[in-house]
N, C-alpha and C positions, 0 to 999 in steps of 0.2 A: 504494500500500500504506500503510495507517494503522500510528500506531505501536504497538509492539509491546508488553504487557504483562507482568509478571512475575508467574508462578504458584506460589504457594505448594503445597508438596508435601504431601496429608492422606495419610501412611499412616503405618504403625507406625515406620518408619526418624525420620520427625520429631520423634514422638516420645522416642526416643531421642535425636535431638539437641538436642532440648530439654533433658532432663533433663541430659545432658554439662554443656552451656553450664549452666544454673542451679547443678552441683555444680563447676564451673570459675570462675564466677563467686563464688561461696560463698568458696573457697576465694583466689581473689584478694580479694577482701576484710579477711578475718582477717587477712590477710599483709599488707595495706594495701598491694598494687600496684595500680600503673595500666596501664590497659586499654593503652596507647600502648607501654609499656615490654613487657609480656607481647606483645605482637603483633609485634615487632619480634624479642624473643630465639625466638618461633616463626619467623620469617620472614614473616608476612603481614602487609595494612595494617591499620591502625586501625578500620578501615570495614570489615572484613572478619571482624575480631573480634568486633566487637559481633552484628554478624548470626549469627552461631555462637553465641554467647554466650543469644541473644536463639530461638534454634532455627529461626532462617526457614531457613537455609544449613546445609547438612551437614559434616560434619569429615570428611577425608581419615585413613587411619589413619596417615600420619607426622604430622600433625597433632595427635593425639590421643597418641602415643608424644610430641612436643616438648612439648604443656603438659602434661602428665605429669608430666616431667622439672623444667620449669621452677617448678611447682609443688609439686613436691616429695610426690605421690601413684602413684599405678599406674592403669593404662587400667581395671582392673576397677574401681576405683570410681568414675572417670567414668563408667562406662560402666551403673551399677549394679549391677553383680555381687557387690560388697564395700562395706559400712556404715560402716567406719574407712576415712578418708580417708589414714591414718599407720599400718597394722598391726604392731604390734611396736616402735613407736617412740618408745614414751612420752612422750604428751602434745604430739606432733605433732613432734619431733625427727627430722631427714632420716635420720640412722642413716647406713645403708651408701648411700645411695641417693646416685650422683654428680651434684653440679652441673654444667649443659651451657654449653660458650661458645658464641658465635653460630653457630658449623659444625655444632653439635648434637654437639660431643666432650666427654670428659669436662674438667673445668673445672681448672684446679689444677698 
């Protein structure tokens, strides 16, 4: 048996994880995080982030609920559903919204 290749997924779901990862990525930026630090208070590797980030690999929805959190937005604007990354929270201030520690509890 020869070895085994890895296929990239063409449907509408990629899309979407595309777009996540690009408005994840966006958003760690501005914030000036590193990719190593963000994948780590999610729980996954480095190598694992990028490919999410990057839309080859799909987000799990706890996934999607931890950068969330840790970036300080809601799943509908990852996810495209909502244009403000911070609704209501002037000028990107977290507001009510709790910081997670590594267990994914509230922080504090």
């Amino acid at each position: 048996m020869g070895m085994q290749t890895t296929r990239q997924r063409n449907t509408p779901s990629r899309d979407i994880d595309a777009e996540i990862g690009r408005r994840a990525h966006m958003l760690m930026w501005d914030a000036k995080r590193k990719q190593g630090e963000v994948a780590e208070q999610i729980g996954i590797h480095s190598d694992s982030l990028s490919r999410k980030l990057k839309g080859t690999t799909g987000w799990a929805a706890s996934e999607l609920v931890a950068i969330a959190g840790v970036l300080g937005t809601s799943v509908s604007y990852l996810v495209g559903e909502a244009e403000d990354p911070h609704p209501g929270m002037g000028g990107g201030l977290r507001g009510s919204l709790p910081g997670l520690d590594s267990n994914q509890e509230p922080a504090g």
